[in-house]
N, C-alpha and C positions, 0 to 999 in steps of 0.2 A: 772714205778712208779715214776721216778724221775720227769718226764714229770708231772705230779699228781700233785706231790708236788711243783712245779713250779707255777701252776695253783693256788692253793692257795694262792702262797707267793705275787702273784699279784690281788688276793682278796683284801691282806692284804696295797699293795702298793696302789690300787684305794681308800680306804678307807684313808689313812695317806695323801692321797693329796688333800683331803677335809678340811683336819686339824682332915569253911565245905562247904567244899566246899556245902557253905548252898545256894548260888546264882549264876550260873554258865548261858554260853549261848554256843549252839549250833547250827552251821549253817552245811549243808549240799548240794552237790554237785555231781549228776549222772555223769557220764562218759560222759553220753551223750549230757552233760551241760558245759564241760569241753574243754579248748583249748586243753588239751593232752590228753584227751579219759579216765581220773582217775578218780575214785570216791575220791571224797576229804571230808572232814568231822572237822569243828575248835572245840576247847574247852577252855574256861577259866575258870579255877580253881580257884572261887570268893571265899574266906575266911576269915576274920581278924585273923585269927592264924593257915593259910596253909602256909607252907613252901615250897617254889620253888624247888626242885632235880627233877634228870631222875631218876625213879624208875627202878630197875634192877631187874632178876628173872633168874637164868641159875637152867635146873634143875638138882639133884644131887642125890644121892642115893635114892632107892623106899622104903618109908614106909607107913605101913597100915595106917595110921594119919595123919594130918597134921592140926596148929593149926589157928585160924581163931581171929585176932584181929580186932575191928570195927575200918575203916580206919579215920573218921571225928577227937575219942576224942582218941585212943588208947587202947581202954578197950579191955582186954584178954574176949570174946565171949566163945569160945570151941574149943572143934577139931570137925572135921567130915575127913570121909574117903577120903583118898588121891587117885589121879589117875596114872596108873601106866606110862601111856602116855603121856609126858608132852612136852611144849613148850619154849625156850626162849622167853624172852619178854622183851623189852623197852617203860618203861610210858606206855600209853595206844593202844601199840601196841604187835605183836607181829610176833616174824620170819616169818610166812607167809602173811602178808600185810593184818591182821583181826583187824581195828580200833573197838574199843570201848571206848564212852564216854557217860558223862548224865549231867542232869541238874533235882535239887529236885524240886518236884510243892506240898510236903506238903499231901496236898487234906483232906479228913475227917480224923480226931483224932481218931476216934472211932472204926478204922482198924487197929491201929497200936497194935504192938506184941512186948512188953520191953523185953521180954523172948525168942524172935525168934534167930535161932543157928548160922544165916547171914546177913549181911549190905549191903547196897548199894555198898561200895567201893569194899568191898571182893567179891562180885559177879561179878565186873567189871573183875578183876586184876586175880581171881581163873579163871574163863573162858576165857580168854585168854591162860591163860598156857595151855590151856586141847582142844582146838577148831580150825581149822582151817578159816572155813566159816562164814559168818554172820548166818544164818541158823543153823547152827553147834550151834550156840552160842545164840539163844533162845529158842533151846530147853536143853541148858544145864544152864541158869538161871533158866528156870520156873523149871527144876530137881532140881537144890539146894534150891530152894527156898521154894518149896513143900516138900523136904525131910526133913530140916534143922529148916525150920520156919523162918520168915524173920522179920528182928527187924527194919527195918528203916521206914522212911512214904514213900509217892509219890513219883516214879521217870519216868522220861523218860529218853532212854536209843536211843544212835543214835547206829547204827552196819555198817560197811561196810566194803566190801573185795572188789578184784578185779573186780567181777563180778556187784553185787547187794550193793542195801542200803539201809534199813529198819529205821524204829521209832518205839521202843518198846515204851508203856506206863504197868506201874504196880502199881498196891498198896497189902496192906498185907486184912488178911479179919477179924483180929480182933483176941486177946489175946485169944479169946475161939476157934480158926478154924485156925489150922494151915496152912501156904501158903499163895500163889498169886491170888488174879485177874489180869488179864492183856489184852492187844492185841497187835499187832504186823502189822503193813503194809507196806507194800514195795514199796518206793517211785521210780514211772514211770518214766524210761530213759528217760531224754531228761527235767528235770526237779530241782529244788531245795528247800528243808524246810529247817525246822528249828523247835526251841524249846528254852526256856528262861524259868525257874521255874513256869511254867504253862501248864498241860495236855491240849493237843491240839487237840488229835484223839477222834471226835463225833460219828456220826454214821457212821459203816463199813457194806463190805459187810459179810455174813453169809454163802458167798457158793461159793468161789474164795481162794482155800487151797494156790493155784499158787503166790497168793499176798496180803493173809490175813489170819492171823494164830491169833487165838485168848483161852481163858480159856472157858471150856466147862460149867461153871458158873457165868460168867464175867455178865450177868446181873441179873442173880439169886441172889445174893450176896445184889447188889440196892436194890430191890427187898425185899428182907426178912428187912431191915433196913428201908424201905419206901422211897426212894428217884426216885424210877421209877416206874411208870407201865405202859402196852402195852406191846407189840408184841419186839421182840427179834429185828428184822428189824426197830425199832421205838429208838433202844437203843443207848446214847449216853455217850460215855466211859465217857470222861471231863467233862459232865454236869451232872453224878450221882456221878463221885466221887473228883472234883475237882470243884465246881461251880461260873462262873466267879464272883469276885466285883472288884470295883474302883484300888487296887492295883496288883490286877490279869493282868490289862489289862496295866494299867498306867508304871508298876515296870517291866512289864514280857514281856508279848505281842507287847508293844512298841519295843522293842530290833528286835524282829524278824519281825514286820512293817519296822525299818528301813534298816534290811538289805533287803528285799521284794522290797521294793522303789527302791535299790542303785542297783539292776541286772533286777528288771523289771516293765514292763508300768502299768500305772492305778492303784496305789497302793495307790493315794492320796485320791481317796474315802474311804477307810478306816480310815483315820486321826480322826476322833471323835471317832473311835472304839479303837487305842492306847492312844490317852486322855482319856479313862475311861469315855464316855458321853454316848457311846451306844452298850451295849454289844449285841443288835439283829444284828449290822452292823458285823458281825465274820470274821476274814480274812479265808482263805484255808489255807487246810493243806503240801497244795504246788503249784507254781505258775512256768511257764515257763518264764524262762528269756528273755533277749530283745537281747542278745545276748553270744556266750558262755562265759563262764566266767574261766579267769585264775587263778593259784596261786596267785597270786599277789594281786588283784582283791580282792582275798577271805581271804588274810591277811589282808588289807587295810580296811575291812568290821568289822573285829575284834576292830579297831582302832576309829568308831563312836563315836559322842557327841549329836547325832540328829542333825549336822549342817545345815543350811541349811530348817530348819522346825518349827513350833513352840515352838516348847522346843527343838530348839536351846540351849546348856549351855554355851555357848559362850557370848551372848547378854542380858541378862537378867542382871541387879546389884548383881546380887547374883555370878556374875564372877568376880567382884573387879575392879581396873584398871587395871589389867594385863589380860582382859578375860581369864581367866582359869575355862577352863569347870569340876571340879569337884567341889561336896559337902560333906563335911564330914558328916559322919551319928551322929542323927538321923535319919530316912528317909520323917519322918512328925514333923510341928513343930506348933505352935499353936499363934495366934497373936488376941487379943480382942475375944479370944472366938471362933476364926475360926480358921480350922485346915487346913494347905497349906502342900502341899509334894515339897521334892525334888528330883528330876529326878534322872534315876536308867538306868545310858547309857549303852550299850555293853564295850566299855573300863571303867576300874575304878580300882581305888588307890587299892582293897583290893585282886586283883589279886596272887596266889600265885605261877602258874605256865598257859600257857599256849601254843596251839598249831595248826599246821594245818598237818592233816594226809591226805597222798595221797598212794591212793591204786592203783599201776600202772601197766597196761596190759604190759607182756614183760619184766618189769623192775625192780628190786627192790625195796619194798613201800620205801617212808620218811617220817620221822617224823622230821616235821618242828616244832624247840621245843625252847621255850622261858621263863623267867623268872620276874615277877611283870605286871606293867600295860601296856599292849597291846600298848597303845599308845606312850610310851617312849620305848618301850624294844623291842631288833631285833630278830626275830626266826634263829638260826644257823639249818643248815641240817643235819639229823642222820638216817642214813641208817640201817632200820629194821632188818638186819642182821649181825650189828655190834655185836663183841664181847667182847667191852669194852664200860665201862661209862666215859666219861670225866672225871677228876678230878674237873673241876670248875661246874661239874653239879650232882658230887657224892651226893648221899646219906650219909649223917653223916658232910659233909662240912659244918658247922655252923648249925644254927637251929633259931628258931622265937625268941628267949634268946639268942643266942651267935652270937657273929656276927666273919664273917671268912674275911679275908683279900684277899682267894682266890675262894671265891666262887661268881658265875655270880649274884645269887637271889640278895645279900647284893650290888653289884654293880650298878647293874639297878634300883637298890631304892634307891643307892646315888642319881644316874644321875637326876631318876625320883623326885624326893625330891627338890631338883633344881629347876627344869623344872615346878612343883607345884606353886613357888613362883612367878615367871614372866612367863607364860604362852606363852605369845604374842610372846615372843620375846626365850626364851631359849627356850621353849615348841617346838617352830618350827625348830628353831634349831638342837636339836636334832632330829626331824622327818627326818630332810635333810640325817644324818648322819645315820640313821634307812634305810631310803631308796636307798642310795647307796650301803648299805651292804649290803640288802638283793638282790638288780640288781645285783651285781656283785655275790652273793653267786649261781645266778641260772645258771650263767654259768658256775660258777665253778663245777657244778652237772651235768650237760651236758658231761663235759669233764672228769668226774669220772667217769657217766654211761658207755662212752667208752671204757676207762680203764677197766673195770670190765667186760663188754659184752668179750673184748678182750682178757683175761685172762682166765686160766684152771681153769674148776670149783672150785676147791676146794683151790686156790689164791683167789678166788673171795672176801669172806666174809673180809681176811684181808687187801684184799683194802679196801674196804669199813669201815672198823673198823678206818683203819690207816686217810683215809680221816675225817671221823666224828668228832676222838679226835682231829685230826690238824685245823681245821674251828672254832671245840667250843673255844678252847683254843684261837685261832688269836681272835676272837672273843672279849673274856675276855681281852684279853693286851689292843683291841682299845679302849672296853668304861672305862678303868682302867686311860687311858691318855685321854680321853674324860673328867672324871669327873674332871681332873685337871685341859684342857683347859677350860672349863668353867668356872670353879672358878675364871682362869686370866682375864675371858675376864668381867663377869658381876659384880664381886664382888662389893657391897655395890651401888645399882642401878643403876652403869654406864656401860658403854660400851665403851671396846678402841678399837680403829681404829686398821684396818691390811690393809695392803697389801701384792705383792706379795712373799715378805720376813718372814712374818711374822707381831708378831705386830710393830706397829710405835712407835717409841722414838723421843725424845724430839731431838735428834742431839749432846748430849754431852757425849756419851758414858756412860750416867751410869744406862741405863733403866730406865728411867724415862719417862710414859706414855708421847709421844707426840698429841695425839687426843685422848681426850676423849666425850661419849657426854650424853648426858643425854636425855631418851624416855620419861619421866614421866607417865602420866596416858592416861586410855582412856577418849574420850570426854562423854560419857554417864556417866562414874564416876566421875569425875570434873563439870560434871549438879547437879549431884545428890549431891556431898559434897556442891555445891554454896544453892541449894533448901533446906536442912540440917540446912547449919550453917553459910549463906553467911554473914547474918548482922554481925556475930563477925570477919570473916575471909578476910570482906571487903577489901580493901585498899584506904585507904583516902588521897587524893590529897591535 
């Protein structure tokens, strides 16, 4: 063990020598798609008033009840009956390496149930505790959801365990009909989806239980409301009850176009179908990559701005001088009459927790877990079978109102907060330091897997416990002194010089910046203010 913990403390050395969930995205990853053979599965937990912790679950005494709060506002829901078999769990995992996550797509008003006895979140978070398998775990939503009544709108629902990895889609069938419609497909080894707040699953097959599992009314339901007719074989889940427009595809679609593009070919024919120009152009509901794809890979994918593409948020004036690719919401805004949007990337400011889960053949799953926006914030590693929460990633540590001094969420929305304001220049910054932490974290899991495989079973889990808390924590001291160094280095739009000491002083011992320099603006923004307001801001010889 000591060996273990050695291994981390030169995590922590490589790093120090550097110096409602209402819009969510997930991307998906077969084993057989994967450089280590895992189903991998991301999630971001898109909210303006989600809060970043590891949710925790150990279970404890059996009672016939247990009570069901909706996860998005807090609302006390009911009880329904408790199961007597239950699971540890962390976030959206759980002791046996059964991810589950989702992303809302909304779809028709006019299914929703204000009355239904379960949410979205609770159907995540309850099945988990109760489920091993992804299998396991859609036939125990459509159970709660048929038994209970289901209060939330559209969701798709990603599942993966060791084996398999499915895309659930569901909606409720309306205040007067309690339950779900849904369908369920099991995305073919050797391949990768996705989903961004828009039902994607069209037409399925009807006679493939192997790899299609659906509601025995799932177009009966269309059907009696008028949104479909035809043959059962003609039926398309997302187009009766989710029907594409301009922000379906713009807002939603685009997210899972660009991770499509970034692991595999020909994806740029699609491009007028994520601008919202032609919803006949459809992308697939999974496409084979160009090559496998690793962890890394599939954290870095969470991290997009559309760089690199027409809505690029990089390039456009609406990034300032500092290209900083975010926009604060509104998401449309209106100029003479005409109504413009702004882009709706996979990384963004309103993050309130995120992750990349790996379901590994042989190994203990992880849950790669992170806090605020993807693109400033590093995933430390936690092993599915830990048996404690970090402290900087507990539950009850601060809140959206209270801010804690040791909790990671409030830290990475300092840093990020920063990194907001000069993009160019701190934004990357910090990426540098994001990406040595997490290179250096993957070896540190190599040599814990070790440790663990090496060990008597039943050591096992407190290695793994003892590694998880020791990485979160290192974790939290770096960007804690991170947020400082940055403060020294950019404060009030300069930049002092370092070398290999440190920074540079003046030479008279009293710290006094000796190089500072000054980046100003970008050239597209210094066009744009001379085409503005050159005649006042001239300068006259």
């Amino acid at each position: 063990m000591n060996k273990l913990l050695k291994t981390i403390a030169l995590v922590g050395a490589f790093i120090a020598g550097v110096a409602t969930a209402d819009a969510c995205t997930n991307f998906i990853v077969t084993r057989g798609a994967s450089t280590d053979g895992s189903n991998m599965v991301t999630y971001a937990a898109d909210s303006h008033g989600l809060y970043g912790s590891l949710y925790s679950y150990v279970p404890g005494k059996y009672t016939p009840f247990m009570d069901v709060t909706e996860w998005d506002t807090g609302r006390y829901i009911g009880k329904i009956a408790q199961q007597e078999v239950r699971y540890r769990t962390l976030g959206n995992s759980n002791e046996h390496s059964l991810f589950i996550t989702e992303t809302t797509f909304g779809g028709r008003a006019e299914l929703e149930d204000p009355n239904g006895g379960i949410d979205y979140g609770s159907l995540i978070y309850i099945t988990l505790q109760r489920c091993k398998t992804a299998r396991e775990a859609i036939d125990m939503i459509v159970y709660l959801a048929n038994t209970y009544g289901y209060c939330s709108s559209g969701e798709s629902f990603s599942l993966i365990d060791k084996e398999e990895a499915w895309i659930m889609e569901l909606i409720g069938k309306g205040p007067e009909d309690k339950g779900i419609v849904w369908v369920a497909r099991r995305i073919p080894d050797g391949y990768v989806s996705a989903h961004a707040n828009q039902a994607r699953i069209t037409t399925f097959p009807w006679n493939d239980p192997e790899n299609c599992l659906y509601a025995a009314d799932v177009a009966d339901v269309a059907r009696k409301f008028g949104w479909f007719e035809g043959a059962n074989e003609d039926f398309s889940f997302a187009d009766a009850y989710a029907p594409l427009d301009f922000g379906a595809m713009r807002g939603c679609e685009a997210r899972v176009w660009a991770f499509f593009r970034t692991v595999a070919n020909d994806m740029d024919k699609y491009e007028d179908y994520a601008m919202g120009h032609n919803p006949a152009n459809r992308m697939p509901l999974w496409v084979m990559p160009r090559e496998k794809v690793s962890p890394k890979v599939l954290m870095d994918c969470m991290r997009d701005h559309y760089e690199g593409t027409k809505m690029d948020m990089t390039t456009d004036i609406g990034a300032g001088g500092e290209e900083c690719p975010y926009r604060w919401r509104p998401m449309y805004f209106e100029v003479d009459g005409v109504e413009y949007c702004n882009e709706r990337a996979t990384a963004t400011q309103q993050t309130g927790f995120w992750l990349v889960g790996q379901a590994r053949p042989e190994k203990v799953g992880i849950l790669w877990f992170g806090t605020d926006d993807a693109a400033t914030s590093p995933l430390t590693p936690v092993y599915v079978n830990s048996q404690e929460v970090p402290e900087c990633l507990r539950e009850g540590n601060g809140t959206m109102l209270k801010y804690s001094d040791t909790s990671m969420f409030w830290i990475t929305n300092r840093v990020a907060q920063f990194a907001y304001l000069r993009y160019n220049l701190v934004g990357k910054h910090v990426r540098q330091y994001v990406d040595k932490w997490e290179n250096a974290a993957f070896e540190a899991v190599e040599k814990a897997d070790a440790a663990i495989a090496a060990a008597p079973a039943k050591k096992q889990a407190k290695i793994a416990t003892e590694f998880t808390v020791a990485m979160a924590q290192r974790l939290f001291n770096h960007w804690v002194e991170l947020d400082k160094y940055l403060m020294v280095k950019y404060i009030d739009g300069n930049v002092k010089g370092e070398d290999a000491n440190g920074f540079i002083d003046n030479g008279n011992g009293k710290d006094i910046p000796g190089k500072i320099t000054n980046p100003g603006y970008s050239e597209k923004w210094k066009r744009a203010v001379a085409a503005d307001k050159g005649e006042i801001l001239k300068v006259v010889k």
